[in-house]
N, C-alpha and C positions, 0 to 999 in steps of 0.2 A: 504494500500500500504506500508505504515510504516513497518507496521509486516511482510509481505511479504520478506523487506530485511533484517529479523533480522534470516530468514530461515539459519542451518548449516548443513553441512555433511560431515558424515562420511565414508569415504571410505577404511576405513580398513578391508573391506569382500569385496572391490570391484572385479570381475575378468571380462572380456571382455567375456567370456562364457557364460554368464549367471546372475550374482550375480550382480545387480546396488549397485552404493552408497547405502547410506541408509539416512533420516535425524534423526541428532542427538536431536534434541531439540521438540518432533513432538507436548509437551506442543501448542507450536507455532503457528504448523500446524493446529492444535487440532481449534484453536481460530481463524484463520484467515477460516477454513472453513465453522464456525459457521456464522463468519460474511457476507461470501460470499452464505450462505443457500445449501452448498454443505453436504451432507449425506453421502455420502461414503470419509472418509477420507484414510483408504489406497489407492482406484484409483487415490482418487486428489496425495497422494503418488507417486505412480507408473507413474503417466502424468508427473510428475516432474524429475525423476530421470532416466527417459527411453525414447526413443525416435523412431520413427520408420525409423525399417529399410530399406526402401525407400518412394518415393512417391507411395502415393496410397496405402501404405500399413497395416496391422494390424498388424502384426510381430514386437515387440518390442524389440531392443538392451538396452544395459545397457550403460548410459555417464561415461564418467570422471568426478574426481572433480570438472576440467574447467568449465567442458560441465553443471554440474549441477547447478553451481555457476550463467552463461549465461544466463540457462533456466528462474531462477527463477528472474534473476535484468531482464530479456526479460518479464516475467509475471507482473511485477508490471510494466516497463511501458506503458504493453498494457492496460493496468488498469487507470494507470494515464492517458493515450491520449484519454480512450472512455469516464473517469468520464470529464476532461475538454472538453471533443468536446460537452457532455450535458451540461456539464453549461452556456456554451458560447450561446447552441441553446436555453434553455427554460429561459435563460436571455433575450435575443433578442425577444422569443415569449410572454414573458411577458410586454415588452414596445412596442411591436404590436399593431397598434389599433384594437379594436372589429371587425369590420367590414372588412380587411385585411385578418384575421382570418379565417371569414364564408366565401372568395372568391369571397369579393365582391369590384369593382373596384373601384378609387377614385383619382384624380390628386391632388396629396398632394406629399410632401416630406416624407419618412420614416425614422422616426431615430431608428439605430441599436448601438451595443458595439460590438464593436468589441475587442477580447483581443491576445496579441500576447506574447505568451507562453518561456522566449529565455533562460531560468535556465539551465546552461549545458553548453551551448556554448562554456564560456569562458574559459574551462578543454581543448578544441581542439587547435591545432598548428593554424589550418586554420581553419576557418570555413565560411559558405555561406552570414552571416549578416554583416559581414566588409568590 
């Protein structure tokens, strides 16, 4: 996720016709798609810096800078929400007891962890936790 936000680009070929940013650094890319066991690095490219031109669609436009900048802090914290919502579950299925597990019922109390994630927050004017 780290290297995800260290992603740059370049939009000096950019044109709304056709031509997306481009990343300048794709070293980067290079490395974070290794890690993600992804093979095609120009498409994980292309997913990045192009976007579809409607719902439902296959037809790819090319972002702004904005837009590519979005994409990619959008990518890393979808990254961040699904690697924390696993830890949190196969934390909790690890202090499960056995028997719980194979579905099998028991008048016991369960204890779980519960973790509440609130990093960010404090960057909003307002936010939901105050």
């Amino acid at each position: 996720m780290l290297l995800i936000g260290q992603i740059e680009f370049d939009d000096s070929k950019f044109d709304e016709s056709g031509v997306p940013c481009s990343i300048s650094n794709k070293d980067k890319l290079q490395d974070i798609s290794f890690l993600m066991g992804i093979e095609n690095v120009d498409e994980f490219e292309e997913e990045i810096v192009n976007k579809p031109k409607g719902p439902h669609e296959s037809v790819w436009a090319p972002m702004k800078l904005e837009d590519c900048n979005d994409a990619r802090d959008s990518l890393a914290k979808a990254i961040y929400n699904n690697l924390f919502c696993w830890i949190v579950k196969w934390t909790n299925l690890t202090i499960l007891p056995e028997f719980m597990i194979w579905g099998e019922q028991a008048d016991i109390h369960i204890k779980t962890v519960g973790l509440l994630d609130i990093f960010g927050f404090e960057r909003f004017k307002e936010n939901f936790f105050e």
